[in-house]
C-alpha positions as CSV (number, residue, x, y, z in Angstrom):
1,X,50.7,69.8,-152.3
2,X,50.4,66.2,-153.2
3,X,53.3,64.1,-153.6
4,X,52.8,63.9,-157.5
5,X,52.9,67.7,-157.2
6,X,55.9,67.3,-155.3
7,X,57.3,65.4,-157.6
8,X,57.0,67.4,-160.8
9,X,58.0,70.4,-159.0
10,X,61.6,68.3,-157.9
11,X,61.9,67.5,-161.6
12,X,61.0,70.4,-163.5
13,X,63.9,72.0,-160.9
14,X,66.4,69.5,-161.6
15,X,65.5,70.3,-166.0
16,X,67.3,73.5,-166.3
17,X,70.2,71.7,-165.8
18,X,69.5,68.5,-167.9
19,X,70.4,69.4,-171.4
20,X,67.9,67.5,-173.3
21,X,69.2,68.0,-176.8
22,X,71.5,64.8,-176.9
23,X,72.7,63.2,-180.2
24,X,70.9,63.9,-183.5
25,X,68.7,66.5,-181.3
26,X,71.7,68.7,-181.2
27,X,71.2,69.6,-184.9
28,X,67.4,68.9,-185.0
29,X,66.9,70.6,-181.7
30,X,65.1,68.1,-180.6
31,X,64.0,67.5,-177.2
32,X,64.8,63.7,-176.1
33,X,62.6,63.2,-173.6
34,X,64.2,60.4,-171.8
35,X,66.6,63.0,-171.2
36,X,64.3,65.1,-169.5
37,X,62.9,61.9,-167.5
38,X,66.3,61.1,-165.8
39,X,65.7,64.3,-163.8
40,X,62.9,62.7,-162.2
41,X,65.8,59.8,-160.8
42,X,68.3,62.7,-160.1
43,X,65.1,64.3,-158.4
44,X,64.3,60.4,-156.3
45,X,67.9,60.6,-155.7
46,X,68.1,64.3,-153.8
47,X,64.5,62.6,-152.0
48,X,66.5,59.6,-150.7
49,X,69.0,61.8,-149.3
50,X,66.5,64.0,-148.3
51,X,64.7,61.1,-145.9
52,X,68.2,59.8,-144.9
53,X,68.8,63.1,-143.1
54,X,65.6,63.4,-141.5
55,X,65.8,59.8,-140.2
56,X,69.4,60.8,-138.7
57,X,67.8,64.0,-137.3
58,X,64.5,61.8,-136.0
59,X,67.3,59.5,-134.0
60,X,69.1,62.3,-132.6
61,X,65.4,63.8,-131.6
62,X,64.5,60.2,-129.2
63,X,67.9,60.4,-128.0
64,X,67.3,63.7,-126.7
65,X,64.0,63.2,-125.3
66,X,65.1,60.2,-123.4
67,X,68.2,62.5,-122.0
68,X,65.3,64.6,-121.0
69,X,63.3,62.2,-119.3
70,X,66.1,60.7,-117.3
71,X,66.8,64.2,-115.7
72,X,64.1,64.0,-113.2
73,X,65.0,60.7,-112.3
74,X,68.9,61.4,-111.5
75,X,69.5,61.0,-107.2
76,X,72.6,61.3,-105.8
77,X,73.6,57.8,-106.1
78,X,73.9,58.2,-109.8
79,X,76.4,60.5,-109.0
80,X,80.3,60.2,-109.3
81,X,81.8,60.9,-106.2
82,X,84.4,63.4,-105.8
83,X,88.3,62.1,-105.3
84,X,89.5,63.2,-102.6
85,X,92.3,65.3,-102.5
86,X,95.8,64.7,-101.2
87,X,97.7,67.6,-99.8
């Protein structure tokens, strides 16, 4: 799917919910088409939040994988060392 595709499909899934028969259209039942195009920015809006989560979930990915590459290189220096216990 291309993003134009993409796109529409985000808009014409956001439509059902626009109610694009605003003003004189009401009694005309007209269909105001700039009505209809404000889905495609509540559409860009679900998108921005869309790529704000999967930058969060990229960062949490690196931090991860450089967790995972710093196991092999743990020795027993790194280590805390036990307290030892008073009786």
């Amino acid at each position: 799917m291309t993003p134009k595709e993409k796109a529409i499909e985000l808009t014409l899934g956001i439509l059902p919910y626009a109610y694009c028969y605003m003003g004189s259209g009401m009694l005309t039942n007209d269909y105001d088409q700039r009505v209809a195009l404000d889905s495609a920015r509540m559409a860009a809006s679900n998108v921005l939040d869309s790529i704000a989560q999967v930058e969060q979930e990229a960062k949490l990915v690196a931090y991860w994988l450089a967790v995972k590459s710093e196991l092999p290189r743990i020795t027993f220096d790194d280590l805390p060392k036990p307290e030892k216990k008073q009786v």
